[in-house]
N, C-alpha and C positions, 0 to 999 in steps of 0.2 A: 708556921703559917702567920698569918696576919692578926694583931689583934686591935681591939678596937674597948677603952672602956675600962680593960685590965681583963681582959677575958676574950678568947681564941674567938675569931667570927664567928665560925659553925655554934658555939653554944648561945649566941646571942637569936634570942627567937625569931626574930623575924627573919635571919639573915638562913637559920634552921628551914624557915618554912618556904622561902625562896628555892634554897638546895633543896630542897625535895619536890618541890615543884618541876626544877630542870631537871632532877633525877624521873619524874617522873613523863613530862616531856619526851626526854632521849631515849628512853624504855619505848614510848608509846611509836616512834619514828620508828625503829627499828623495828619493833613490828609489824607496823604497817606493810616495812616494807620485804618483809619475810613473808607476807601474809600474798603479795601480790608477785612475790615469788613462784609459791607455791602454787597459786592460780595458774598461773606461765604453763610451769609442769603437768597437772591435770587436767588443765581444757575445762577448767568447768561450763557446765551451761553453754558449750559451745563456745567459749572464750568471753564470754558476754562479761565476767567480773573482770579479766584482767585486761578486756580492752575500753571499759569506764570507769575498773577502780584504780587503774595507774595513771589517768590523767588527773585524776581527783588527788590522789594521796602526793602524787608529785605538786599539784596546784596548793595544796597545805602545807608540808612541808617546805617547799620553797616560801612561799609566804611569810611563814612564821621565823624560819631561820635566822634572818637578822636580826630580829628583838631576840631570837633566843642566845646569839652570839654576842649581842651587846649585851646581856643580862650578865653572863659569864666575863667579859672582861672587867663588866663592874663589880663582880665578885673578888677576880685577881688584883685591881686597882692598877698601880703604875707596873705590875710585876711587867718584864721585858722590855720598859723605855726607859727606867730610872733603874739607879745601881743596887739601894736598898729598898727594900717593898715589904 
């Protein structure tokens, strides 16, 4: 992996507390969108959550995804345009 300092990025704190952040991000996406899965399946309230909570979760989601995909390649740095990274 990358290091930066003389020591692996992941141990460097703040770069720690960024990955847990998009660790916890990515966690949160994904449930969302299991969440409004599920909805789909039961009907609930008459469909009432998954036909306002899937335009909401998709209008977030979407939204945030690019900051969250730039965050991550600034994590990888040049890895996949330069030959060592």
């Amino acid at each position: 992996g990358r290091e930066a300092f003389g020591r692996a990025l992941d141990e460097q704190p703040l770069m720690a507390h960024l990955l847990e952040d998009l660790e916890a991000e990515s966690a949160a996406a994904t449930l969302i969108a299991m969440r409004m899965a599920r909805a789909f399946d039961e009907e609930e309230e008459g469909g009432h959550l998954a036909r306002v909570g899937v335009p909401a979760a998709k209008f977030h989601v979407c939204k945030r995804q690019p900051q969250f995909v730039y965050e991550c390649m600034e994590v990888l740095g040049g890895n996949g345009y330069v030959e060592t990274w």
